[in-house]
C-alpha positions in Angstrom: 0.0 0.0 0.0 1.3 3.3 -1.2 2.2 5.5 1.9 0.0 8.6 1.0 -3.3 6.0 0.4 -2.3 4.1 4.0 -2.2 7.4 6.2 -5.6 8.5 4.0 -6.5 5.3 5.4 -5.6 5.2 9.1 -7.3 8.8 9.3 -10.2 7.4 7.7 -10.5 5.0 10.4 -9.5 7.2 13.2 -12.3 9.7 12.4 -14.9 6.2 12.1 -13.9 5.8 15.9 -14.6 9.2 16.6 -17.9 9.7 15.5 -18.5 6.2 16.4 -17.3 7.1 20.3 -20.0 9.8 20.2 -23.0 7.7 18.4 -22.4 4.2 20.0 -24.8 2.9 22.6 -22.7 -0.4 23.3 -18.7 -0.1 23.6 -18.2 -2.8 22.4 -19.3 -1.9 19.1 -16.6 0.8 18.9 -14.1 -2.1 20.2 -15.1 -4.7 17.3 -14.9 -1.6 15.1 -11.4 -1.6 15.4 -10.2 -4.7 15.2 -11.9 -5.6 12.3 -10.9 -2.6 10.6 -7.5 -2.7 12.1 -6.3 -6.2 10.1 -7.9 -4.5 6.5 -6.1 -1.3 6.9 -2.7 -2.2 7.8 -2.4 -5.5 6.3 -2.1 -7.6 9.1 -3.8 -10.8 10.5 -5.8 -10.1 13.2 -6.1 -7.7 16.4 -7.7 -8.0 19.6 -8.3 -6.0 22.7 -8.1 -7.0 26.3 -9.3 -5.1 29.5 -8.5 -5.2 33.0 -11.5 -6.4 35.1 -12.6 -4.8 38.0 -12.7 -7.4 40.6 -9.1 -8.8 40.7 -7.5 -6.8 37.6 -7.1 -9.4 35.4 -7.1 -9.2 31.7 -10.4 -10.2 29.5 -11.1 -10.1 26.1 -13.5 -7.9 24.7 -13.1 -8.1 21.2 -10.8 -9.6 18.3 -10.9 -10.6 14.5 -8.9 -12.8 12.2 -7.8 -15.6 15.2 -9.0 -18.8 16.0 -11.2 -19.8 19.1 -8.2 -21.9 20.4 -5.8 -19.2 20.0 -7.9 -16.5 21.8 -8.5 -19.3 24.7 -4.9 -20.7 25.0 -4.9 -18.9 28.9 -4.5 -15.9 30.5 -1.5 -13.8 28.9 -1.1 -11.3 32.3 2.3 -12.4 33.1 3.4 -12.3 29.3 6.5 -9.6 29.7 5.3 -7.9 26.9 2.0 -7.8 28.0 2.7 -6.0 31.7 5.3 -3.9 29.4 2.3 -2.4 27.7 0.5 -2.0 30.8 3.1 0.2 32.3 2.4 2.7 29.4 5.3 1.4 26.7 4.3 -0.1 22.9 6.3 -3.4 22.5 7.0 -5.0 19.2 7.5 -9.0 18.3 9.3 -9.5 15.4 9.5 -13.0 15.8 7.3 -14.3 18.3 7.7 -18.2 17.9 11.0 -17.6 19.3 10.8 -14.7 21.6 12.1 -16.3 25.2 8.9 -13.5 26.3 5.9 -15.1 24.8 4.1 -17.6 27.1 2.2 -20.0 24.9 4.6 -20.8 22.3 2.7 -24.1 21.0 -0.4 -21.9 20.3 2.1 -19.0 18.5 3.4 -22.3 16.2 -0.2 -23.6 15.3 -1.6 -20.6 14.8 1.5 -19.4 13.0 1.4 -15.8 14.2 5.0 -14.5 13.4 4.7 -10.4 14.7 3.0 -8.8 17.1 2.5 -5.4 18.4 1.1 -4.4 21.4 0.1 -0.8 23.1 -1.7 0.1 26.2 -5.0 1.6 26.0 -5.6 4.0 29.1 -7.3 6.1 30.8 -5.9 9.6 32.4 -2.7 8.4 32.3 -3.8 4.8 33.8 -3.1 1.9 31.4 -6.4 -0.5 32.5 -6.0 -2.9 28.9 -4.3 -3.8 25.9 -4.6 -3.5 22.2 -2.8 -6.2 20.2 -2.0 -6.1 16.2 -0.5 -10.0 14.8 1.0 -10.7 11.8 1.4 -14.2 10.0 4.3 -13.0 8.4 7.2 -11.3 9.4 6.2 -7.6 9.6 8.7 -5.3 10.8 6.3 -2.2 12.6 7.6 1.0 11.4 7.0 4.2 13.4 3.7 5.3 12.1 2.1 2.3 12.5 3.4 2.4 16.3 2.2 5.7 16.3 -1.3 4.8 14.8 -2.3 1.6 16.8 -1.5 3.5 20.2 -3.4 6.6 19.1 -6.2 4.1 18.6 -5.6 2.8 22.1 -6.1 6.1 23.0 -9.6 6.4 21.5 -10.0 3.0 23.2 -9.5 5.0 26.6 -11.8 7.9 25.5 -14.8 5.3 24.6 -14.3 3.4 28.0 -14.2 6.9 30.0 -17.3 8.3 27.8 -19.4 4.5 28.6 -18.2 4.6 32.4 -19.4 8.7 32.6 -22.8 7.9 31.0 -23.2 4.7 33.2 -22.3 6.1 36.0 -25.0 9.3 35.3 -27.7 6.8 34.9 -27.3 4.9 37.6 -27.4 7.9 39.9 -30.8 8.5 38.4 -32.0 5.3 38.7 -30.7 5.4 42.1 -32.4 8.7 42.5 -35.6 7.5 41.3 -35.7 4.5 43.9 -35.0 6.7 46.7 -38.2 8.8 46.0 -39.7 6.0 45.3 -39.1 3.7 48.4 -39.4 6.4 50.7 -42.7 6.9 49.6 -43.9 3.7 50.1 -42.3 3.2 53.5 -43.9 6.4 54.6 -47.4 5.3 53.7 -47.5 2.1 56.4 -46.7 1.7 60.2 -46.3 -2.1 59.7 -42.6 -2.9 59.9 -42.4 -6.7 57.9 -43.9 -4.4 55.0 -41.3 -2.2 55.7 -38.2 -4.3 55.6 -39.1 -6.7 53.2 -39.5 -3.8 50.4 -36.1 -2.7 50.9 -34.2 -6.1 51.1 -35.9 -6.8 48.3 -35.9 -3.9 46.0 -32.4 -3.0 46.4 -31.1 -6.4 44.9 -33.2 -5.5 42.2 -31.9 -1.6 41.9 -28.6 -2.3 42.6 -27.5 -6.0 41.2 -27.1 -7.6 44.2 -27.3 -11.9 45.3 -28.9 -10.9 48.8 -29.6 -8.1 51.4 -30.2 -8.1 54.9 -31.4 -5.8 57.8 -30.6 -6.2 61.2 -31.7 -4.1 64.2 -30.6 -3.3 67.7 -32.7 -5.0 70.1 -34.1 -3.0 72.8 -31.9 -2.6 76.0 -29.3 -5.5 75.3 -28.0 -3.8 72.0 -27.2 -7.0 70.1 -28.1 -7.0 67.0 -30.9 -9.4 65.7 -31.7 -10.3 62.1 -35.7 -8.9 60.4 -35.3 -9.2 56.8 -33.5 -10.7 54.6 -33.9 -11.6 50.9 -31.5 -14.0 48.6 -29.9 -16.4 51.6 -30.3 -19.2 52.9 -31.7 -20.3 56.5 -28.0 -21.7 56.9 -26.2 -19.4 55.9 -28.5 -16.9 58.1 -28.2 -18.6 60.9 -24.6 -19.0 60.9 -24.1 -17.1 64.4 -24.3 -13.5 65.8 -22.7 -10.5 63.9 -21.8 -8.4 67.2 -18.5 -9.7 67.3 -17.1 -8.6 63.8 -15.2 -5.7 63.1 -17.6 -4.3 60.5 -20.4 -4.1 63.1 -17.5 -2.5 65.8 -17.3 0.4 62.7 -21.2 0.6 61.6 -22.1 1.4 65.3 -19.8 4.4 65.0 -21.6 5.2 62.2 -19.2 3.9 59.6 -20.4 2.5 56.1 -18.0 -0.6 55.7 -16.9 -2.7 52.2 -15.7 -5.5 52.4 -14.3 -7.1 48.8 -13.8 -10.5 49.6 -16.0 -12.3 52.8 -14.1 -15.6 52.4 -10.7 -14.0 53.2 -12.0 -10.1 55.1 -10.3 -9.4 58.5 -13.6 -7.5 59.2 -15.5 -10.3 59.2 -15.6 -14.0 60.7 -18.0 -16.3 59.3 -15.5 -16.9 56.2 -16.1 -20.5 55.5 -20.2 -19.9 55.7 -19.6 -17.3 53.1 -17.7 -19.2 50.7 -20.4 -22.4 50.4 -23.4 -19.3 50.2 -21.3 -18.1 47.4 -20.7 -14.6 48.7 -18.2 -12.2 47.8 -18.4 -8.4 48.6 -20.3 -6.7 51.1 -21.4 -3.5 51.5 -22.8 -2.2 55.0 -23.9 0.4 56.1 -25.7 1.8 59.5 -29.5 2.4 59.9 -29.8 5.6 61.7 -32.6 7.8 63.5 -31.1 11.2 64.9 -27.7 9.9 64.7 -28.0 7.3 66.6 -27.3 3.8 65.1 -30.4 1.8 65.5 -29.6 -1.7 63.0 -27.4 -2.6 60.2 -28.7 -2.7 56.1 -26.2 -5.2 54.5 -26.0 -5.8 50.9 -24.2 -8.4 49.3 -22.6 -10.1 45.8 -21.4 -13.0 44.0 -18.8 -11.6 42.2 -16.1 -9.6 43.7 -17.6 -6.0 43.3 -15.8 -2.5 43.9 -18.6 -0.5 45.4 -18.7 3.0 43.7 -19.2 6.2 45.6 -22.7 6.3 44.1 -22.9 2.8 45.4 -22.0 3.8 48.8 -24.1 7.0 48.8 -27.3 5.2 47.8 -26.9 2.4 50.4 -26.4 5.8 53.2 -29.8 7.5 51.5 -31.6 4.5 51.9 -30.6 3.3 55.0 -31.3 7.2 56.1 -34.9 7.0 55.0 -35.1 3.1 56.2 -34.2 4.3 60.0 -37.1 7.2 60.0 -39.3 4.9 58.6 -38.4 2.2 61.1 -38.3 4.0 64.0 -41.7 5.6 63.4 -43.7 2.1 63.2 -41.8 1.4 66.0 -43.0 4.2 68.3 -46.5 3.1 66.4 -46.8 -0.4 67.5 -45.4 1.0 71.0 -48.4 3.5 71.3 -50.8 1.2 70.1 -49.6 -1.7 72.9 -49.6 1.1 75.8 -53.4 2.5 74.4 -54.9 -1.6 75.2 
């Protein structure tokens, strides 16, 4: 390809992702845009791109084109040198990657007879959180503009990611806003405290993607906490023993929300083993509250290892804020009504 027609080309495809990272409603469609288009353009093989997961930062694939299944499935590439090269920010180039003492998998380079390979970070802000990946079948030798071009597309990679993450995070915070108003209005129409805390352990799993939830309250005079509601768990796993004892609870009856990423392994919790056979990862708990004054527990919790977000977080306090008002008034209710027999 003529040099003049291949940079016509690359800035045809650069301005494709642009308008595409302003029109798509799925990322991934701008990620499959690019390596499809990738391979055509610069007369390679195939391409794929990688991303860092949120739970334990491990690379996944999100998209690829011209490899086979049993290439793209060979195992996890993470500790590839070239790989965690890219990810602190430098391109790396393979010239011959059957017998470069760097790549992992050399069987599956062989069989699939993938020769070159180039590989650039994609980040965000200046924090590298995947990979983009250009392979050649034949010896290729990457000149500088190509460099050049495959990380400016990594680039755009980071832009699309930031731009889905922005608009994701804006609609959950109206969703989130929505079920606020909405729970608190329902809470606030009944004195009867079952109704009460079964809506919310069971709309917030909903709302928020959760396994389970839980509310415990303070019982009166002792302090202890004992369990209400609770939605997505099993009797065993419920009745595993008290929470009093924990860390978390020491910090929630301060007045502290408290996440906890993994409940198999957490030094804020103790029932470890119980979590592990219920199939529960992260927790997020945070303190029911009337006038400041810590009065149960709302617990809500995952399968999959889950970072909570500060909208998260924020939610879970609003909720929990309008939960305690709510609770406390049927409580006073049912009070009144026993003294008025």
């Amino acid at each position: 390809m003529e040099l003049a027609t291949c940079k016509a080309s690359y800035f045809d495809l650069f301005i494709d992702v642009t308008k595409k990272i302003t029109t798509a409603e799925n990322i991934d469609d701008i990620f499959k845009l690019i390596t499809q288009k990738l391979p055509e353009i610069m007369d390679v093989d195939g391409s794929s791109i990688r991303l860092l997961n949120d739970a334990d930062k491990k690379l996944v694939l999100r998209s690829a084109s011209g490899l086979s299944e049993a290439y793209l499935n060979r195992g996890p590439i993470d500790h590839e040198e070239p790989v965690f090269k890219a990810l602190e920010g430098t391109p790396i180039v393979i010239e011959d990657a059957a017998n470069d003492p760097r790549i992992q998998y050399k069987e599956s380079i062989v069989q699939e007879g993938i020769q070159s390979i180039l590989v650039v970070p994609i980040s965000i802000r200046s924090k590298n959180v995947g990979i983009l990946r250009v392979l050649c079948k034949k010896p290729h030798h990457f000149n500088p503009d190509e460099i050049n071009f495959v990380a400016a597309l990594g680039e755009q990679c980071g832009i699309a990611i930031e731009n889905a993450r922005i608009f994701a995070d804006q609609q959950t915070q109206l969703d989130y806003f929505e079920t606020i108003h909405a729970i608190s209005k329902k809470i606030n129409t009944t004195y009867e405290l079952d109704k009460i805390l079964d809506l919310i352990v069971t709309r917030l799993p909903e709302v928020m993607n959760l396994k389970a939830a839980t509310i415990r309250l303070m019982e009166e005079n002792k302090g202890d906490l004992e369990l209400k509601a609770a939605y997505g768990l099993s009797q065993t796993y419920l009745e595993r023993g008290p929470l009093d004892k924990e860390l978390a609870t020491y910090y929630l009856k301060q007045g502290e929300p408290v996440v906890i990423l993994d409940a198999k392994t957490d030094l804020h919790t103790i029932y470890h083993k119980e979590a592990e056979l219920e199939g529960i990862s992260s927790i997020l708990a945070v303190p029911v509250t009337f006038n400041e004054e810590v009065i149960g527990i709302l617990r809500l919790l995952t399968e999959e290892v889950r970072q909570f977000s500060h909208a998260d977080i924020n939610f879970a306090l609003a909720i929990a804020e309008q939960s305690g008002i709510a609770i406390q008034r049927a409580i006073d209710y049912n009070r009144l009504k026993q003294t008025c027999k």
